[in-house]
C-alpha positions as CSV (number, residue, x, y, z in Angstrom):
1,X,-22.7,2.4,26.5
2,X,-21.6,0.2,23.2
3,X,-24.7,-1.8,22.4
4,X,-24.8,-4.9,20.6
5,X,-26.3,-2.8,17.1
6,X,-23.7,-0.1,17.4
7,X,-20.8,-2.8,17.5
8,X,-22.4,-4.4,14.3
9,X,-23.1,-1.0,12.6
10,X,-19.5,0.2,13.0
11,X,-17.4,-2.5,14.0
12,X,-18.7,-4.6,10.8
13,X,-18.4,-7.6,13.1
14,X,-21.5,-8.6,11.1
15,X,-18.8,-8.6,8.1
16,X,-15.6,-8.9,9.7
17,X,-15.4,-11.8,12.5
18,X,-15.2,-11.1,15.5
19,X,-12.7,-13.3,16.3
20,X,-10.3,-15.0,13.8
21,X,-9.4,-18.7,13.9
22,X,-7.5,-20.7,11.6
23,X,-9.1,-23.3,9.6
24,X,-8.8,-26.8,10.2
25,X,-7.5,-26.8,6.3
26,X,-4.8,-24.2,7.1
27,X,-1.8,-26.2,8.2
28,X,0.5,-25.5,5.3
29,X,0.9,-22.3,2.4
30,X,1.7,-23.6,-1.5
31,X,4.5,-25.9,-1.9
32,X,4.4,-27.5,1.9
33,X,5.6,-23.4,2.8
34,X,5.0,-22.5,6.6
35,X,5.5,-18.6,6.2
36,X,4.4,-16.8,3.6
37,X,6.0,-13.4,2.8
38,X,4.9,-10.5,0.6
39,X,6.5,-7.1,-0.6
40,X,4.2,-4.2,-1.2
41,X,5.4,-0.9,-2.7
42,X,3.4,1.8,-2.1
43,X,3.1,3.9,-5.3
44,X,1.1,7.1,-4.4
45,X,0.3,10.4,-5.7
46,X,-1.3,13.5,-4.2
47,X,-2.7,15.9,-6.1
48,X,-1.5,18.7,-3.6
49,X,1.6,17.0,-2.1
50,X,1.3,17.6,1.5
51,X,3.9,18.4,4.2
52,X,3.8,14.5,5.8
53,X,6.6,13.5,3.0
54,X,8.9,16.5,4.3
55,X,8.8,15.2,7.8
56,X,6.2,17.8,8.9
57,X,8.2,21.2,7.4
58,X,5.3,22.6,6.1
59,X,5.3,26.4,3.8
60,X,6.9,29.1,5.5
61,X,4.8,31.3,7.3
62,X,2.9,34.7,5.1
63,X,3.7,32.2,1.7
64,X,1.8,33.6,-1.1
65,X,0.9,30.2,-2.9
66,X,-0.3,26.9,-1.2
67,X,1.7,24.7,-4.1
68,X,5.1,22.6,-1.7
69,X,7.4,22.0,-4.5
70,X,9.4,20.4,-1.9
71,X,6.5,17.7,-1.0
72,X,6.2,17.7,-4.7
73,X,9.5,16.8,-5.5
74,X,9.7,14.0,-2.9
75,X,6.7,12.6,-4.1
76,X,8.0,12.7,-8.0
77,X,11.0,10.5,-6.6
78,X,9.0,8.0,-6.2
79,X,8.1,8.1,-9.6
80,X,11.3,9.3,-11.5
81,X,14.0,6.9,-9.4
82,X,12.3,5.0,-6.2
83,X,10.4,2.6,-8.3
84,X,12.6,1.5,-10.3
85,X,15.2,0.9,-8.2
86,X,12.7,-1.7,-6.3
87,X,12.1,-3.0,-9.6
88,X,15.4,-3.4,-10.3
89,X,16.2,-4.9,-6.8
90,X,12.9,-7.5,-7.6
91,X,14.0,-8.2,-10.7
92,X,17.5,-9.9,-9.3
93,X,16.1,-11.0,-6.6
94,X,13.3,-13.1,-8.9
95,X,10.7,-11.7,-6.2
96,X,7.0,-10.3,-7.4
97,X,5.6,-7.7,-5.5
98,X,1.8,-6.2,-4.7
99,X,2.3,-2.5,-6.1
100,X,-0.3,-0.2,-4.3
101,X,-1.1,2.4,-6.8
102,X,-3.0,5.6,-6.9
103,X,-5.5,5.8,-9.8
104,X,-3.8,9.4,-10.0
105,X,-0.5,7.4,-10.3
106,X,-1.8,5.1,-13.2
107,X,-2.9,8.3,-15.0
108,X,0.1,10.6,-14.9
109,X,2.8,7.4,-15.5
110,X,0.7,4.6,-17.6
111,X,3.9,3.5,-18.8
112,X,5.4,2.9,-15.3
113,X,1.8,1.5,-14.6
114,X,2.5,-0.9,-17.7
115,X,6.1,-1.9,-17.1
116,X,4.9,-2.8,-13.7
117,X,3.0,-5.5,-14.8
118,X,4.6,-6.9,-17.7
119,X,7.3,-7.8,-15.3
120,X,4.3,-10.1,-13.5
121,X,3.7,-7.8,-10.5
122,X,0.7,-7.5,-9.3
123,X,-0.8,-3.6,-9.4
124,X,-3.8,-3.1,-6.8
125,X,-6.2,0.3,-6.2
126,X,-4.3,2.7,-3.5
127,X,-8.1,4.6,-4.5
128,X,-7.8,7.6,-6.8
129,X,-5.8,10.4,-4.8
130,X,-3.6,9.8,-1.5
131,X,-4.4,13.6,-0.2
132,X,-8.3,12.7,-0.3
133,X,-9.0,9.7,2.3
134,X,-12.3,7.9,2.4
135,X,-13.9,9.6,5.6
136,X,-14.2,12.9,3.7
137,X,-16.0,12.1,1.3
138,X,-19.7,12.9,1.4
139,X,-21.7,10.0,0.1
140,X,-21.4,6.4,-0.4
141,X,-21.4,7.4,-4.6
142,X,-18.4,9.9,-3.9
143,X,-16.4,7.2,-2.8
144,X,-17.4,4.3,-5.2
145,X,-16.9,6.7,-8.4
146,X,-13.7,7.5,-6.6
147,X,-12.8,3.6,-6.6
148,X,-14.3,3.5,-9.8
149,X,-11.9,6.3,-11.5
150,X,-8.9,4.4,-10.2
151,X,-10.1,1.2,-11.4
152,X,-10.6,2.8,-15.0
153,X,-7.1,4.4,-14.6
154,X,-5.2,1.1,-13.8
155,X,-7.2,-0.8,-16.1
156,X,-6.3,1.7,-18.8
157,X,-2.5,1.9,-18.2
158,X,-2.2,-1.9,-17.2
159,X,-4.4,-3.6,-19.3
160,X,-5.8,-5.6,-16.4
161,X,-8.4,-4.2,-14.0
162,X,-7.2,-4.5,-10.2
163,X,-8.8,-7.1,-7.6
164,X,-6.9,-5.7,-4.1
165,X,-7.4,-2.7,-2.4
166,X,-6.0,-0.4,0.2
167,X,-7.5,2.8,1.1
168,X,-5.5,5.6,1.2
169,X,-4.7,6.2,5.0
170,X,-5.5,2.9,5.7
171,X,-8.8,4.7,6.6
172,X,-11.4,2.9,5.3
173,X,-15.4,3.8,5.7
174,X,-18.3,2.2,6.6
175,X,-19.4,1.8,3.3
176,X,-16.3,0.8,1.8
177,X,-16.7,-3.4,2.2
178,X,-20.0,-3.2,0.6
179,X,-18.8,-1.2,-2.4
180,X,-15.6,-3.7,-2.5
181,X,-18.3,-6.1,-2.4
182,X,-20.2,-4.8,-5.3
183,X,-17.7,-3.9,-7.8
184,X,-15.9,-7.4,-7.9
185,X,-12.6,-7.2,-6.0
186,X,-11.3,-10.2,-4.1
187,X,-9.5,-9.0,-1.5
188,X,-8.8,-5.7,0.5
189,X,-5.5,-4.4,3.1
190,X,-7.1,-2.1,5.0
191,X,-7.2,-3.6,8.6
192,X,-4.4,-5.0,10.9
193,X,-6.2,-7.2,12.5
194,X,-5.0,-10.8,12.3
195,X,-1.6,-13.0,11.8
196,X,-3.1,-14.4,8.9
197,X,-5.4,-13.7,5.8
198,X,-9.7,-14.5,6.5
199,X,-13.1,-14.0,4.6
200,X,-14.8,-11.0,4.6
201,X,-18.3,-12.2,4.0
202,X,-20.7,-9.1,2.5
203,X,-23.8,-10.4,2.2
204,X,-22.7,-13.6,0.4
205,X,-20.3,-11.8,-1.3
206,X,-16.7,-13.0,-0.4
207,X,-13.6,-10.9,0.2
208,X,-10.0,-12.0,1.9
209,X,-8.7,-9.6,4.2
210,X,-4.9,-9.8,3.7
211,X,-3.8,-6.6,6.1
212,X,-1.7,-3.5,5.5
213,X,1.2,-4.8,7.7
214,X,0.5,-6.0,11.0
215,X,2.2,-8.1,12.7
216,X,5.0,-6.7,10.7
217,X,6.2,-3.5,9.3
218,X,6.7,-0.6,6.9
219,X,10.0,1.1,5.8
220,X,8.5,4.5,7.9
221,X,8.8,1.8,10.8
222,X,11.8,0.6,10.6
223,X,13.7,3.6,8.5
224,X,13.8,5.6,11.5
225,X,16.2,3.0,12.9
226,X,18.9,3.5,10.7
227,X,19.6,1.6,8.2
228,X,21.3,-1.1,9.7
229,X,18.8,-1.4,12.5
230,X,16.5,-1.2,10.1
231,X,17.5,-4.4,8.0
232,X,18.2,-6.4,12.2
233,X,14.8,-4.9,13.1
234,X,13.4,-6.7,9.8
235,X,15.4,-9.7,10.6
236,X,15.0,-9.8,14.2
237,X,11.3,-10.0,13.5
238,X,11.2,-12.1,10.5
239,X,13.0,-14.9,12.7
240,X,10.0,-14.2,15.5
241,X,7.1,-15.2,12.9
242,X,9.5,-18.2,11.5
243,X,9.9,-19.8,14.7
244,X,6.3,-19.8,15.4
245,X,5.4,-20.6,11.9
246,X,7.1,-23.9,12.9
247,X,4.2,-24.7,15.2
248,X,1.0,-23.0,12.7
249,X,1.6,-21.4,9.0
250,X,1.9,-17.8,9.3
251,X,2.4,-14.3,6.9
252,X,4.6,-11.5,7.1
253,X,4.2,-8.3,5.0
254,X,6.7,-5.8,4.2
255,X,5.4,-2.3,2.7
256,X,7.8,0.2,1.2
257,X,6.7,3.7,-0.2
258,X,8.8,4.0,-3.6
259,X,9.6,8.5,-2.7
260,X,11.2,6.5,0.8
261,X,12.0,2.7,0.7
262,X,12.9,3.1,-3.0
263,X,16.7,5.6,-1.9
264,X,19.8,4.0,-2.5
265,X,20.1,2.7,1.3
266,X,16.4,2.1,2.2
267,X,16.4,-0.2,-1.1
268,X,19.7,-2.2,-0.1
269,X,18.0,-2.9,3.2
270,X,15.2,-4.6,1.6
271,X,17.5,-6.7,-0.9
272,X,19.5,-7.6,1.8
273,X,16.3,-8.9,3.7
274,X,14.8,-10.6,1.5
275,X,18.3,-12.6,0.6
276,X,17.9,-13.4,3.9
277,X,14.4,-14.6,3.9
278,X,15.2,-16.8,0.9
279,X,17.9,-18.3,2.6
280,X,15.5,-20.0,5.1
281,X,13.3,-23.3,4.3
282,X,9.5,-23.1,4.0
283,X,9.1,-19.6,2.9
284,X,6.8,-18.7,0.2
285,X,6.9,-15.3,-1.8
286,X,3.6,-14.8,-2.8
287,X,1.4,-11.3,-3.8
288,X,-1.6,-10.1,-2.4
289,X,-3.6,-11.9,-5.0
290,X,-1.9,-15.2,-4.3
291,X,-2.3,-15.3,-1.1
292,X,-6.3,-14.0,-1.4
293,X,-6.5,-17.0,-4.0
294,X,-5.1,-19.5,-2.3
295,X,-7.6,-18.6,0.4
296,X,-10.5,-18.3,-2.0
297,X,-9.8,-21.8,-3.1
298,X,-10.1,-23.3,0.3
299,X,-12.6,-21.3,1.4
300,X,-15.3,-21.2,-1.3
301,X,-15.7,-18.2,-3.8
């Protein structure tokens, strides 16, 4: 039987509501927008690149060394061509993005790191390495000093500590809000939980939860489509959340990993969608940190 304490302890409904409503003062986003939309690449690094990237062909069978220079080499894509061709696409586009970064990342390619925000993108923690998620680590002090490190690394390359954060996974802990909480960000993706952004209150301490995706998608979503169904899929729902954003404000999130979303094709997809985005009324392009601002402001700090 779930009891009422078990649901608090686990669910976090003590910190999370239970049920979101929108706020009297919600009726509009900046600039008289109704729906606001927001890119997110996905910049991450393993430290042993895993099979997931290869589409599950893991090492042959009897290999005498663990190291996948095949995962590796997709994941270094990312680094060496994906993200700058999303930059690139941005950058004519006049779109800023919320890059999801691995501390790992921000340490291996500061100058990608820096690049990335001197063209006024904003760089959030993707925590410190994408093969170690949050549920194995041992303590609650494993993980902050995990958070911690990436935090250090970004600052470092960037110049500018980060105030979002994403686990890797999504797979967040019950510890992690608290330590979010504690070390001063403003706003965290973790859960897909709600059309639009709300306050995670910790203990007085005040976090916007602006989602991973959900109620839209990522490029491992739609990719499989093709990429023409991909870019109708995008479309096809993009038009669902503007016609009901005629009736209350809503948000739509697109997430792109920069080994995947940042090919040649995957990338023309997401031009061509956000052309068509900003050929519709009423649409605001806003980060993460916007958006958790924006929010903040209405909501109380």
């Amino acid at each position: 039987m779930v009891t009422q304490q078990y649901a608090l302890d686990w669910y976090q409904w003590d910190y999370r509501p239970k049920d979101v409503r929108r706020p009297g003062w919600f009726i509009q986003w900046p600039g008289g927008a109704q729906l606001a939309v927001t890119i997110k690449i996905m910049l991450e690094w393993e430290s042993l690149p895993r099979p997931g990237v290869t589409g599950g062909r893991g090492m042959p069978a009897g290999s005498h060394h663990k190291e996948d220079y095949l995962a590796l080499s997709i994941r270094e894509y990312g680094f060496k061509a994906g993200v700058w061709r999303l930059m690139d696409m941005l950058d004519r586009q006049g779109v800023k993005a919320t890059v999801m970064m691995s501390g790992l990342s921000a340490e291996l390619w500061p100058d990608t790191a820096r690049e990335i925000k001197r063209q006024g993108h904003e760089i959030a923690t993707h925590g410190w390495d994408q093969a170690i998620h949050p549920p194995t680590f041992k303590s609650r002090e494993e993980e902050r000093e995990a958070l911690l490190k990436s935090v250090a690394a970004i600052e470092k390359a960037a110049g500018e500590r980060p105030y979002g954060y994403m686990s890797p996974g999504p797979r967040p802990t019950p510890n992690t809000l608290e330590i979010l909480a504690e070390e001063g960000f403003l706003w965290d993706g973790d859960y897909n939980d709600a059309d639009i952004p709300y306050i995670i209150n910790v203990k007085g301490r005040k976090l916007v939860s602006v989602g991973y995706v959900r109620p839209a998608y990522t490029d491992n979503d739609v990719l499989p489509l093709g990429l023409a169904g991909a870019l109708q899929q995008l479309k096809d729902e993009f038009d669902a959340h503007y016609e009901e954003s005629a009736r209350h404000p809503m948000k739509f999130i697109y997430s792109m990993h920069a080994h995947n979303g940042g090919r040649p094709g995957a990338a023309r997809v997401a031009e061509k969608f956000i052309e068509y985005a900003k050929g519709q009324p009423g649409v605001w392009f806003a980060r993460c940190l916007d958006m958790a601002n924006f929010w903040l402001e209405h909501e109380g700090r």
